[in-house]
C-alpha positions, 0 to 999 in steps of 0.5 A: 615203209617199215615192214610187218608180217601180215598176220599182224595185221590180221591180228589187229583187225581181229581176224585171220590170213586165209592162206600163208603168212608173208612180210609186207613191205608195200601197200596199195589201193591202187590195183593199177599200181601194186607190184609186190604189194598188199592191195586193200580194196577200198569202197566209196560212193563211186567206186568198188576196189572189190571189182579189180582185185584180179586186176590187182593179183595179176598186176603183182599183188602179194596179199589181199584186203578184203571186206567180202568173199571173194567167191573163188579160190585166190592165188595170194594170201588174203585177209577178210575183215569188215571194214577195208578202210579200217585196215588201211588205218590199221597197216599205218598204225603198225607202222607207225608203232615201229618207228621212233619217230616223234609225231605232231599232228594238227587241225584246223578251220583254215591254215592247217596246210600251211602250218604243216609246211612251216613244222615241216620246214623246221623239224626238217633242220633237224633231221629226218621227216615226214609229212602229209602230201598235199591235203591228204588229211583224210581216213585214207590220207592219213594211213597213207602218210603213216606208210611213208615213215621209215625206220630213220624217220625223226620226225611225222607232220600229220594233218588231220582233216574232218567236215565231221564229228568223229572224222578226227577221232578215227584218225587219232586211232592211227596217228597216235600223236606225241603233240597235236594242235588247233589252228583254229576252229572258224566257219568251215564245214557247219554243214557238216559238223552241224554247229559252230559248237560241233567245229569246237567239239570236231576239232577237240577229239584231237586233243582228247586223244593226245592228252589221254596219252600223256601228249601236249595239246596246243591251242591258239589264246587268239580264238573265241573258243579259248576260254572254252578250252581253259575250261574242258582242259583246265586239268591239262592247262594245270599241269602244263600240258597244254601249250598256247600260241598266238598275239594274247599276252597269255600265249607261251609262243608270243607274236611280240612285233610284226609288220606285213608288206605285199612282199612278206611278213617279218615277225618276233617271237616270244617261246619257251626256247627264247625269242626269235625274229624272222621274216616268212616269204609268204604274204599276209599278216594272218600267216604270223599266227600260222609261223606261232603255231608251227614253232610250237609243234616245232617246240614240243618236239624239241626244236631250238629257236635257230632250228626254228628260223632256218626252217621258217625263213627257207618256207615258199608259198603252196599252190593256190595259197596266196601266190603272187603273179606279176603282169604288166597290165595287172597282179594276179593273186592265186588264192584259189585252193579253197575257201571258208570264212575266216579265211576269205577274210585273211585274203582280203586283209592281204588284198588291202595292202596292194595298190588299187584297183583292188579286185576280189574274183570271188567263187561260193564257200561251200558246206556251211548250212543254214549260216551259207546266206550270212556268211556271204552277205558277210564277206561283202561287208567285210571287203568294203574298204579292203578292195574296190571291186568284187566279181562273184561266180555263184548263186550264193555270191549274188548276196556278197556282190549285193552286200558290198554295193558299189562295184559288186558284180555277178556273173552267170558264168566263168567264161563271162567273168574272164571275158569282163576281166579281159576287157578291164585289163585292155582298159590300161588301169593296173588291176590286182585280181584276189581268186578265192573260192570253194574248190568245189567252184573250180576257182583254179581254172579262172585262175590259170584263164586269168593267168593267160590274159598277161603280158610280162615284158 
């Protein structure tokens, strides 16, 4: 990480440095792991850091953060402020202010990750870059992805999650974004946000921030909430700075031809740079959209349509998202990472181009509120000719399985699913099992016991 004194730091969280002044060059909130760092003790439902800041000087610790006394006199520096979680933000904000660095960020009902993969992938051609680890997209997540810059960092990729309102504004405080985008803004976390109303207002504070800087913000002319946006921003949209991507005519970054295969998707494009073709190592046609929004990030950040296909064309699939497994009695399609509507209904348009027998393994979504019951009962209808059978896990899936009538099955449990499954593949009918599901209804674990029950010759 870029260094800074720690009474910058102190300055920033409007406070002071009980002891002497030193140069941070390392943070950690893990006092198991802070040799020669500043440890900033975090609170959370389970869990206090405050209980292991001895812990931590005695594991190497230089300075500490802290959001009450500590009682005794301390061997290292320490600053105390209200808010620890909050001078997490504020050391990765620091950080991020003395690099050069130019930074995307992005949100998104489903498909953030992969967009981050894809923007990674091509800035990566052109230099230097940094991007979230996995789905670390939170309040702390995020400060941890702004440690990482360096200072001959080019380029940041920051995913911003949120399953609330103002989730995404407190990290914008951080990330401070050149350009940021919207996926999309789909049936995931209602609970939380309150609304399909509150998902639109939680994923615009993205582009409140980046446009009250001067930044670009980009958004997808394919969703219902487009001429919304054309309406809240139409002073951004008049002086161009807000960027559009999607299959609409109205989008800067055009999907112009595309084909799908169980193998891949080959697509063209239409962008500001010139047009390109490409064909992306990852199925389904909903991964189109996700390569568009990634060459508009990718766009604002200066990179060329060459940069763009390099980056794109080198891209794998991610853990967990639509990973194909071949057997010989049967084709495993890991898409257990997580769930939401729109994207059990991409997988499922996936799930139809592969031969039958075509079944969904289908585990609860969850955080949707009152729109729970529906939206499963949805799913249902909506695999109705995309798959043959569906096997459900969960008391809410009971409606997709009803919904989907014929060939819709509940079970009690994991283990009774997998033992079922066990049995059809004995059956010597070439079966393909779709897994999908909330996270939180550990779908990777039937995923890996599915996994086990094949053959490769």
């Amino acid at each position: 990480m870029i260094e800074f004194k720690l009474s910058e730091l102190a300055a920033a969280s409007q406070t002071g440095v009980q002891g002497s002044d030193l140069t941070v060059t390392r943070v950690s909130t893990d006092s198991r792991n802070c040799q020669g760092a500043l440890f900033i003790a975090l609170k959370g439902e389970r869990f206090d850091g405050h209980d292991y800041v001895d812990s931590a000087v005695r594991g190497g610790a230089v300075a500490l953060g802290v959001s009450r006394p500590l009682g005794t006199a301390c061997a290292v520096p320490v600053i105390e402020c209200q808010d620890t979680q909050r001078l997490l933000g504020l050391s990765g904000l620091l950080v991020r202010q003395k690099c050069p660095a130019k930074v995307a960020a992005l949100t998104g009902s489903c498909g953030k990750t992969t967009v981050k993969e894809l923007t990674c992938a091509i800035l990566s051609t052109l230099g230097p870059t940094v991007a979230t680890v996995g789905n670390f997209n939170n309040d702390v997540g995020v400060p941890l992805t702004l440690l990482r810059l360096q200072q001959d960092t080019q380029y940041a990729v920051i995913e911003q999650g949120a399953s609330h309102l103002r989730d995404i504004a407190r990290t914008c405080e951080f990330v401070r974004s050149d350009c940021a985008l919207i996926n999309n803004a789909g049936a995931a976390h209602i609970e939380g946000f309150g609304s399909r109303e509150g998902v639109y207002r939680g994923k615009s504070e993205i582009l409140d921030d980046v446009l009250s800087r001067g930044g670009t913000g980009i958004v997808p002319t394919d969703s219902p909430w487009y001429e919304r946006w054309l309406s809240d921003y139409a002073s951004a949209f008049s002086q161009g700075r807000m960027l559009t991507f999607g299959r609409s005519e109205r989008a800067q970054v055009r999907v112009l031809d595309e084909s799908s295969d169980p193998k891949g998707v080959s697509f063209t494009l239409k962008t500001p740079a010139g047009e390109l073709s490409a064909r992306l190592n990852l199925i389904g046609a909903h991964n189109v959209l996700n390569a568009a929004a990634a060459c508009a990030l990718s766009l604002c950040c200066g990179a060329d349509t060459a940069a763009m296909r390099q980056g794109l064309e080198s891209s794998r699939s991610l853990s967990g998202r639509l990973v194909v497994e071949e057997f010989d009695d049967f084709t495993l399609i890991d898409d257990a990472y997580n769930a939401s509507f729109n994207a059990v209904q991409s997988a499922l348009d996936v799930l139809s181009l592969m031969n039958p027998k075509r079944v969904l393994v289908f585990g609860d979504m969850g955080e949707l509120g009152e729109e729970a019951l529906s939206l499963h009962r949805q799913v249902g209808e909506y695999a109705r000719g995309r798959c043959d059978e569906v096997w459900g896990i969960g008391p809410l899936c009971e409606e997709t399985c009803r919904a989907f009538g014929t060939g819709g099955r509940h079970f009690k449990n994991a283990a009774d699913l997998v033992q079922y499954a066990q049995t059809r593949i004995g059956e010597h009918t070439h079966l393909t099992l779709l897994v999908k599901g909330s996270h939180a209804m550990h779908m990777d674990e039937i995923c890996r016991d599915l996994g086990r029950l094949g053959v490769r010759s």
